[in-house]
MITI-641104 format. One line per 3 residues: number of its first residue (from 1); their letters; for each residue x, y, z of N, C-alpha, C. Coordinates in pm, whole numbers, m for minus. Layout:
N
NUM = A = X:Y:Z:X:Y:Z:X:Y:Z; ...
This chain:
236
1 = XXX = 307:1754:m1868:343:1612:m1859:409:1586:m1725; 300:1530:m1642:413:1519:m1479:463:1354:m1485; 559:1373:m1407:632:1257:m1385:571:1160:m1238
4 = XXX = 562:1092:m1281:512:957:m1164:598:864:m1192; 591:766:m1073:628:632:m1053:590:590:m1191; 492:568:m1272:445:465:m1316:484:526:m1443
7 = XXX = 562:658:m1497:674:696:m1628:786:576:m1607; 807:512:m1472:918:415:m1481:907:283:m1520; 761:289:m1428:702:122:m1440:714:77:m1613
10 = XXX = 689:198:m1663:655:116:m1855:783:137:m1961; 910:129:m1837:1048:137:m1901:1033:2:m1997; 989:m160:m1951:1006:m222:m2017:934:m269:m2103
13 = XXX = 826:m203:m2159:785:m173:m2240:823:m73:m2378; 886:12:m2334:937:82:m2449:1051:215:m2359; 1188:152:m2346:1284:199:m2303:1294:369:m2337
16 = XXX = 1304:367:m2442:1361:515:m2534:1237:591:m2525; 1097:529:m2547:978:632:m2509:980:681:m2335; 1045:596:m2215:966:610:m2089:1114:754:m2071
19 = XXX = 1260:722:m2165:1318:843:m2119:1277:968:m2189; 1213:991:m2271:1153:1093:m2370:1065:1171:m2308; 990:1064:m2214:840:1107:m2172:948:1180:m1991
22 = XXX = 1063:1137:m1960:1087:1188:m1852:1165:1342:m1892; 1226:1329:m1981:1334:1482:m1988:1208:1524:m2033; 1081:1530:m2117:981:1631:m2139:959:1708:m2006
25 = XXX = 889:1592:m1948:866:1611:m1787:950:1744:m1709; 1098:1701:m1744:1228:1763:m1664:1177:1911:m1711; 1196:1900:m1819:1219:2039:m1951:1084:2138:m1891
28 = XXX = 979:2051:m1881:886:2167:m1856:861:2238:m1716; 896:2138:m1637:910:2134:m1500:1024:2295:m1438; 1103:2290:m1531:1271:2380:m1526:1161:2474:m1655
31 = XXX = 1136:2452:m1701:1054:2572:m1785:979:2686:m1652; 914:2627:m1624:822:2667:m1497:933:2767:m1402; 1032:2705:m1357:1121:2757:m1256:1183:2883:m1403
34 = XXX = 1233:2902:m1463:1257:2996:m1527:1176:3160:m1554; 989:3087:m1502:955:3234:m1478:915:3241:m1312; 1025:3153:m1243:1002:3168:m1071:869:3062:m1068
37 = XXX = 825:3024:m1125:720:2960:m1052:740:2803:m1036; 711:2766:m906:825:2681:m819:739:2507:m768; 605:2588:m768:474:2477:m739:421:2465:m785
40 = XXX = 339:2348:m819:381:2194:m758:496:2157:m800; 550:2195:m894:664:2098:m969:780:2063:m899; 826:2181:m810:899:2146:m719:890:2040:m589
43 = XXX = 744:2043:m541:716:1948:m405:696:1774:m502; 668:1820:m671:633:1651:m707:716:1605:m772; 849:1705:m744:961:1636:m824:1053:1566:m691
46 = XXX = 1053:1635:m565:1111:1612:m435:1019:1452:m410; 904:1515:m432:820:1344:m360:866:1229:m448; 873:1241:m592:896:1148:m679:1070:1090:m644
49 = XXX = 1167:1191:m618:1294:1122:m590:1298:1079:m439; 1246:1134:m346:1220:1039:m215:1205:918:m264; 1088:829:m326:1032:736:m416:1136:651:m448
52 = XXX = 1199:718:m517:1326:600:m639:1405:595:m495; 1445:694:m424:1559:633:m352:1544:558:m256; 1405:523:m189:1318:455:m134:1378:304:m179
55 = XXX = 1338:326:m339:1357:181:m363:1464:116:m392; 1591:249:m433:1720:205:m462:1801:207:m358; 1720:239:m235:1805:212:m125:1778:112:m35
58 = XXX = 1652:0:m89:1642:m104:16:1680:m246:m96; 1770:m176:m205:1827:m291:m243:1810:m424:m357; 1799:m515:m312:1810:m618:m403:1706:m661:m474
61 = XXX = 1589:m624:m404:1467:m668:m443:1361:m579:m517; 1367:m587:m621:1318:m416:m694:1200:m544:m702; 1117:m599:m734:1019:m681:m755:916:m646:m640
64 = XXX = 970:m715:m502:912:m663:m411:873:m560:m369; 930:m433:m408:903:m300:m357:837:m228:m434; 785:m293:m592:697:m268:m685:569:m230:m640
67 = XXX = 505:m128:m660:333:m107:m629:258:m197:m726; 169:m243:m611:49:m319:m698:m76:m268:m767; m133:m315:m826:m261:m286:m839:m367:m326:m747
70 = XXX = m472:m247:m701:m602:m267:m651:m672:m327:m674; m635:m461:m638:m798:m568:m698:m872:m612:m580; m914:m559:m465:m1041:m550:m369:m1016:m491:m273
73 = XXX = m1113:m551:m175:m1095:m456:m19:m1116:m588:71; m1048:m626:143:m1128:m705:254:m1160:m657:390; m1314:m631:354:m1411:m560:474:m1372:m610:594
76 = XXX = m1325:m755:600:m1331:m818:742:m1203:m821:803; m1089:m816:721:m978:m792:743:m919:m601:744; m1051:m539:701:m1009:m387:699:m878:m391:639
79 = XXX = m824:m424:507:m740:m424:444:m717:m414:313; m620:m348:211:m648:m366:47:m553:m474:m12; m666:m547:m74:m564:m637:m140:m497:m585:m311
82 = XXX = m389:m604:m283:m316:m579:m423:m295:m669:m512; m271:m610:m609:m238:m759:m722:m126:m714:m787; 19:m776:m770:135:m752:m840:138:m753:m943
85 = XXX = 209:m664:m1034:172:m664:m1167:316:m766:m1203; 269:m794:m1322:397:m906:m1350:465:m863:m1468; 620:m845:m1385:734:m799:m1442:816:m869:m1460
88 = XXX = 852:m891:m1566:983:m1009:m1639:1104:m937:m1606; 1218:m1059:m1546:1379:m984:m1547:1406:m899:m1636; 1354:m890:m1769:1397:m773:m1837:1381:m630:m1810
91 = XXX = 1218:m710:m1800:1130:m534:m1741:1197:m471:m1634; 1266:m587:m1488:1287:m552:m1334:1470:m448:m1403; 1535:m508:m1508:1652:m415:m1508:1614:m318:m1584
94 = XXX = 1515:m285:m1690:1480:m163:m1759:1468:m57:m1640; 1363:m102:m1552:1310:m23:m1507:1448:53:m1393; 1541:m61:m1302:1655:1:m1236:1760:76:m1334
97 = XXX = 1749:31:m1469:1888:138:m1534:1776:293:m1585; 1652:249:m1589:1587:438:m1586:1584:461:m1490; 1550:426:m1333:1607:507:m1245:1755:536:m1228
100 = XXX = 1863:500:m1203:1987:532:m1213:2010:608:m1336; 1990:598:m1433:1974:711:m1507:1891:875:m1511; 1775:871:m1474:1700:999:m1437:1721:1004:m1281
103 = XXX = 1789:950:m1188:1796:1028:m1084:1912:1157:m1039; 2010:1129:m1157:2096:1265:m1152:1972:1403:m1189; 1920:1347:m1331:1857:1488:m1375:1739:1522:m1265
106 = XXX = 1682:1463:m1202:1579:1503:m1136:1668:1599:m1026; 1746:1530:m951:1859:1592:m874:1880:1746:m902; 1944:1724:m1052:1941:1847:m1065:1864:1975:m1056
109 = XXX = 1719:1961:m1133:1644:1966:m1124:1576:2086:m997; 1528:1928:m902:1565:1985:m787:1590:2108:m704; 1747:2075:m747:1818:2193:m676:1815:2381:m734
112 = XXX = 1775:2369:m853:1720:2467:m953:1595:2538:m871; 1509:2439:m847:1385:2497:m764:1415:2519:m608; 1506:2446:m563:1550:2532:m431:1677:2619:m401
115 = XXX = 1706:2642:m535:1720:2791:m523:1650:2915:m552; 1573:2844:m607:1485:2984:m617:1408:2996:m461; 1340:2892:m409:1271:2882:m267:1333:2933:m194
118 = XXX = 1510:2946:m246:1593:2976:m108:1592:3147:m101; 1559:3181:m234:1639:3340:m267:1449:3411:m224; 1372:3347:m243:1233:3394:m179:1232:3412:m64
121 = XXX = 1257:3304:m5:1255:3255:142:1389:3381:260; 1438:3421:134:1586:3520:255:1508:3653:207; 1391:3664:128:1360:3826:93:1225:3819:126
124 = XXX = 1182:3731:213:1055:3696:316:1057:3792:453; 1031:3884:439:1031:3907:587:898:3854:668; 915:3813:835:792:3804:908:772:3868:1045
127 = XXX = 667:3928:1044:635:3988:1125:486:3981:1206; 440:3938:1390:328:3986:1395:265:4088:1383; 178:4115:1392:61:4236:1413:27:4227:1571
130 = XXX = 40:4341:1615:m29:4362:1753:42:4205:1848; m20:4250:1979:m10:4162:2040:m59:4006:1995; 65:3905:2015:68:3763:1992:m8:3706:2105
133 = XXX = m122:3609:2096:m204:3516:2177:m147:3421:2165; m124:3341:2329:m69:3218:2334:m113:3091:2230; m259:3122:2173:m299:2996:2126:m286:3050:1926
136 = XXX = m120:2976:1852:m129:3057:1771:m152:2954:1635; m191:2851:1656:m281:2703:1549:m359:2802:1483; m395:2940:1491:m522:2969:1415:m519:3071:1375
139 = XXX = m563:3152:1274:m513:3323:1282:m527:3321:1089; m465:3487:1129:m458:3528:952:m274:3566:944; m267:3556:760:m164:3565:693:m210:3706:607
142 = XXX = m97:3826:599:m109:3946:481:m35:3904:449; m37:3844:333:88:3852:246:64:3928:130; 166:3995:97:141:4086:m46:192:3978:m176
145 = XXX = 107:4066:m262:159:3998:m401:176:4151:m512; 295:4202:m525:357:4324:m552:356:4315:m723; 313:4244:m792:291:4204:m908:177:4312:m949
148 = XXX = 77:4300:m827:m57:4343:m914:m70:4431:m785; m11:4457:m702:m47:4575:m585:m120:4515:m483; m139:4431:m461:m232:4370:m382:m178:4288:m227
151 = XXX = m286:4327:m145:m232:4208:m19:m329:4116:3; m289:4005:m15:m368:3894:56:m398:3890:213; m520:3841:226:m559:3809:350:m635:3700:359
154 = XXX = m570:3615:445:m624:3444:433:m560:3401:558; m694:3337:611:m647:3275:742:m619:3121:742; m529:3083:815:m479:2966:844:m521:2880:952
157 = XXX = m496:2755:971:m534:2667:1037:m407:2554:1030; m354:2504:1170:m273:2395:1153:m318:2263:1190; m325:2177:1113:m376:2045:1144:m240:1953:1176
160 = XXX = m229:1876:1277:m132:1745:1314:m216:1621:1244; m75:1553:1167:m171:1432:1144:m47:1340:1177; m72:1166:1202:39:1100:1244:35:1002:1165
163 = XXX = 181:967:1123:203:808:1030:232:712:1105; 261:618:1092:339:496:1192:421:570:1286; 550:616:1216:631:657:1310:656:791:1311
166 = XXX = 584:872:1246:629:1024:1223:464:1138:1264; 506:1202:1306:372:1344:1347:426:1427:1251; 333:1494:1142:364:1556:1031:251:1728:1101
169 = XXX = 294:1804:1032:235:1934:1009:189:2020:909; 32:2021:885:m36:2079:753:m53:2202:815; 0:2325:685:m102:2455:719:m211:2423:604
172 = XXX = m329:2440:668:m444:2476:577:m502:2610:556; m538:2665:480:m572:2789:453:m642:2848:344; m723:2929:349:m814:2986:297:m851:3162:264
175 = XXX = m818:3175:108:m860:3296:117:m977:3356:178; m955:3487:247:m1054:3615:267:m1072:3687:207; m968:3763:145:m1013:3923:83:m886:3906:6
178 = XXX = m861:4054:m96:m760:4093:m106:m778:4292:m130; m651:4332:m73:m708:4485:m25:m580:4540:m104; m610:4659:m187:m518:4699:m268:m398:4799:m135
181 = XXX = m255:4773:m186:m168:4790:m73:m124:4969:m92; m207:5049:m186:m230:5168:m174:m344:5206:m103; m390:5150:m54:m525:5228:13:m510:5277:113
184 = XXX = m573:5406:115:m557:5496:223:m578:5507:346; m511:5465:484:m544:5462:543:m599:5326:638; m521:5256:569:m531:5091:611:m409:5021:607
187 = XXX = m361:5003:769:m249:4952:814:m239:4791:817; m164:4765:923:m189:4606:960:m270:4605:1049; m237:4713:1134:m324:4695:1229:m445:4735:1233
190 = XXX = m496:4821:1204:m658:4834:1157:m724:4728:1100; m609:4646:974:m665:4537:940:m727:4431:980; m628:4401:1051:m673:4309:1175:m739:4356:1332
193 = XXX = m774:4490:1328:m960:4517:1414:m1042:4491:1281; m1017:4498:1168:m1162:4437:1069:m1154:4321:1084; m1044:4218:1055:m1087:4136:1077:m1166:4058:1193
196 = XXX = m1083:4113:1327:m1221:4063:1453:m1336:4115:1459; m1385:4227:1427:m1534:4263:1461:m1561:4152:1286; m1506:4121:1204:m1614:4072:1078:m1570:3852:1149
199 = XXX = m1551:3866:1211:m1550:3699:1287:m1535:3688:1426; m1578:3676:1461:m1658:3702:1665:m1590:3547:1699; m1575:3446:1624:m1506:3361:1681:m1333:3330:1686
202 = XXX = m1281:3414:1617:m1161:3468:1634:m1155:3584:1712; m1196:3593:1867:m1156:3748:1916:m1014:3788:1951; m921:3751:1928:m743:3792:1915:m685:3682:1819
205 = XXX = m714:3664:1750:m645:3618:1625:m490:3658:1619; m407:3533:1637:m294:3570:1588:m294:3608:1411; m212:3698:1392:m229:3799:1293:m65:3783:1232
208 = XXX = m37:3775:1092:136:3776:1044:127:3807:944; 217:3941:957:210:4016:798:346:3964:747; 365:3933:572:497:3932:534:507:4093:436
211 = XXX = 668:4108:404:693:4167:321:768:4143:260; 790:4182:129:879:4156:16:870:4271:m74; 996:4274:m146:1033:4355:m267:1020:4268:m380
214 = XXX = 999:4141:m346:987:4072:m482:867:4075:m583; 863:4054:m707:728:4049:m801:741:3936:m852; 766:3844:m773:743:3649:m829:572:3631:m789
217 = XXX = 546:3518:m892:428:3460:m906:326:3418:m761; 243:3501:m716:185:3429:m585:154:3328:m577; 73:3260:m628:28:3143:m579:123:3037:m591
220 = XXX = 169:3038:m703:290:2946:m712:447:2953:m683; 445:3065:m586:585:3075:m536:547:3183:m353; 485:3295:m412:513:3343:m290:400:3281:m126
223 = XXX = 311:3230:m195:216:3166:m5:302:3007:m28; 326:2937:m110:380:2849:m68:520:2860:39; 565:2978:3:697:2945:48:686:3011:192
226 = XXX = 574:3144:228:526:3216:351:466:3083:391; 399:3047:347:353:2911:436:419:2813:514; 557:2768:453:655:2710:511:747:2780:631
229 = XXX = 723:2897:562:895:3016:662:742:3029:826; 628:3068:768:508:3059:922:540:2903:993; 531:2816:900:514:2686:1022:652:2665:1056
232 = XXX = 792:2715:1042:912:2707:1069:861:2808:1203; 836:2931:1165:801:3042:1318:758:2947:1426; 639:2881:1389:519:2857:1490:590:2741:1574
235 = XX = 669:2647:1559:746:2548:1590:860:2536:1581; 975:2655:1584:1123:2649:1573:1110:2637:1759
């Protein structure tokens, strides 16, 4: 049960159901973080309170700052037209006393999942492979996942994209292989001469192995969080 904007929008509709449907939300969300596993729930619980405070911080006008609905496109104006949904004064304070109410617990919340990101993130080590190439937007990630013995190998890609006023930074990435981290005779660095002779258009690939002692959940805790501690490297 994930939580959206629109668990708030139907406060005035049925008050006691929209907080029911949010502590489920909370409960399972903090369920998740209890066996370490940290994503999505963590990045859509952060995006969702950006959101409320968005709107509880520009004030007086909770009406106005309401999302509309999609009722066309105007081709000639290259624009979407919305259609406000219509909210009665009752609905406009339901909906501000469930946010002021669920924004402690989300808070909390929260901070539950970044501690765990934090206690990953300090038992992250990073390291290149071989010599670093000036051009480093492109390359591979080993990261191990010590759960099942295994190292990942997946190369990355950084895309820039720009908002009005902000230049944001995506890693994109894609598994390759995965190579059991007993095998004989296969370093980092050998790894990465397989990887250039098996892709001729990467000929020096920046290359970044992590390590850890930890046995938390990969996909949902350990490349998310190597993914972040790499684009902190690539741009500190």
């Amino acid at each position: 049960m994930s939580l959206t904007l629109q668990t708030f929008l139907s406060a005035g509709r049925d008050f006691e159901a929209s907080r029911y449907r949010i502590l489920e939300g909370l409960r399972r969300v903090r369920q998740e973080f209890t066996h370490n596993r940290i994503y999505p729930g963590l990045s859509e619980l952060m995006e969702l309170y950006g959101t409320l405070r968005i709107i509880t911080d520009n004030g007086t006008n909770l009406r106005d700052q309401l999302p509309g609905r999609i009722a066309g496109i105007d081709l000639q104006g290259q624009r979407v037209i919305y259609h406000n949904e219509a909210f009665s004064n009752d609905d406009i304070l339901a909906v501000e006393e469930l946010i002021r109410w669920a924004m402690p617990l989300i808070h909390r919340a929260i901070e539950e999942g970044q501690t765990i990101f934090n206690f990953v993130d300090e038992h992250l080590t990073l390291e290149h492979v071989g010599l670093l190439p000036s051009y480093v937007e492109e390359g591979y990630l080993l990261i191990p996942e010590m759960q099942q013995g295994l190292l990942h190998v997946i190369q990355y890609q950084v895309s820039i994209f720009t908002s009005e006023n902000e230049r944001y930074r995506n890693l994109r990435t894609t598994s390759i292989k995965t190579v059991s981290l007993n095998q004989l005779g296969m370093t980092a660095a050998s790894l990465k001469m397989l990887l250039i002779a098996e892709n001729r258009l990467l000929p020096n690939p920046a290359t970044y192995i992590f390590q850890t002692d930890l046995e938390f959940p990969f996909a949902e805790t350990m490349l998310p969080v190597a993914k972040r501690k790499l684009l902190r490297r690539l741009f500190s």
